[in-house]
C-alpha positions as CSV (number, residue, x, y, z in Angstrom):
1,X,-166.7,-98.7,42.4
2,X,-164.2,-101.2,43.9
3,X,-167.1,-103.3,45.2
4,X,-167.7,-104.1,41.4
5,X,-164.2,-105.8,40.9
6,X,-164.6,-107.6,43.8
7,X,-167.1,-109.9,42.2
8,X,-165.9,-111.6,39.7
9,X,-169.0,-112.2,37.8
10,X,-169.2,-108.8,37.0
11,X,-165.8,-108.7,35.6
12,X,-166.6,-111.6,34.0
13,X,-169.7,-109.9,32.3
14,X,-167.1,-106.4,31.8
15,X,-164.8,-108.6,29.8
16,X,-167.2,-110.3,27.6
17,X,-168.4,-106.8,26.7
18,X,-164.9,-105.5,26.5
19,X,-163.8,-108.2,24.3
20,X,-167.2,-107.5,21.8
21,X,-166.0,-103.7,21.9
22,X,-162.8,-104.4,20.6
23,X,-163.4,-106.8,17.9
24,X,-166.3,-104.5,16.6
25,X,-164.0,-101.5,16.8
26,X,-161.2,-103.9,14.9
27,X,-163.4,-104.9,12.5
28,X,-165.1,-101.6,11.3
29,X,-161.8,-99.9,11.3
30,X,-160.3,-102.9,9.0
31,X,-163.1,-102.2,6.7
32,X,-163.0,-98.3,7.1
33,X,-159.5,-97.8,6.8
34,X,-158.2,-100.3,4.1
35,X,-161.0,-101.9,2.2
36,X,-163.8,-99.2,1.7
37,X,-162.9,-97.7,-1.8
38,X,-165.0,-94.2,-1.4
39,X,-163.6,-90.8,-0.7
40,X,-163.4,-89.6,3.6
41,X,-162.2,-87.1,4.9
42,X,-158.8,-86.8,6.6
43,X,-160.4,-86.9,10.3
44,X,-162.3,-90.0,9.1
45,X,-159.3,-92.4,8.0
46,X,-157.2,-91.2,11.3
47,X,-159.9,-92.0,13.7
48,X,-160.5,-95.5,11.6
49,X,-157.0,-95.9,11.6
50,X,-156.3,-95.4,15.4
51,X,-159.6,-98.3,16.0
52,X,-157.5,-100.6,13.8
53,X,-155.1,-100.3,17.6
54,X,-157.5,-99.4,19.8
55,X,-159.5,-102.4,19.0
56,X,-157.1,-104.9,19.6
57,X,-155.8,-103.3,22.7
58,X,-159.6,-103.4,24.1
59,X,-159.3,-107.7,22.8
60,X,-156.1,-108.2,25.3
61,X,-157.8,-106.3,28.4
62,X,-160.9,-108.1,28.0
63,X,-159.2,-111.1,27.3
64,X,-156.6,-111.0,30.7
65,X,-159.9,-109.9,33.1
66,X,-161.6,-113.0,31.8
67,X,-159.0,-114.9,32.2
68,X,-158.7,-113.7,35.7
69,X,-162.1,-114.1,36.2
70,X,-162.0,-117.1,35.4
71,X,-159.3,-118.1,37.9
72,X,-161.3,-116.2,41.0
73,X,-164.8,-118.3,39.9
74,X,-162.3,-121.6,39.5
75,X,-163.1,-121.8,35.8
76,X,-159.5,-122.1,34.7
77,X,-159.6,-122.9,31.2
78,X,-157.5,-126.4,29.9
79,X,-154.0,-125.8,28.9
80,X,-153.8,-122.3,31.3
81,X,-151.1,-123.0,34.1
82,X,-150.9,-122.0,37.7
């Protein structure tokens, strides 16, 4: 398991997936919770409601292990210090 964070083309692949997880979980609970007009159940709107923070949570991991990634490949992006 550990020998998979130690290559950090695999995080780099985790994070891209990570980052596509959280915007599609973002966007579908956007749409489910606040801009579909039809009737859903109670269970429904919570669960749409809690992806509207789990999706952006999932965007800012993805987003840090690319970034550090990026920094073990030597990829650092313009603009990022250290």
């Amino acid at each position: 398991m550990f020998d998979f964070f130690t290559n950090p083309h695999n995080v780099l692949q985790l994070s891209n997936r990570v980052l596509g997880a959280g915007l599609a979980l973002l966007l579908a609970g956007i749409y489910g919770a606040y801009l579909y007009d039809g009737h859903l159940p109670i269970v429904a709107l919570v669960s749409l409601h809690a992806m509207t923070i789990i999706g952006p949570t999932l965007l800012k991991i993805g987003y840090v292990m690319r970034l550090l990634s990026q920094h073990r490949l030597g990829q650092c992006p313009v603009g990022a210090g250290v």
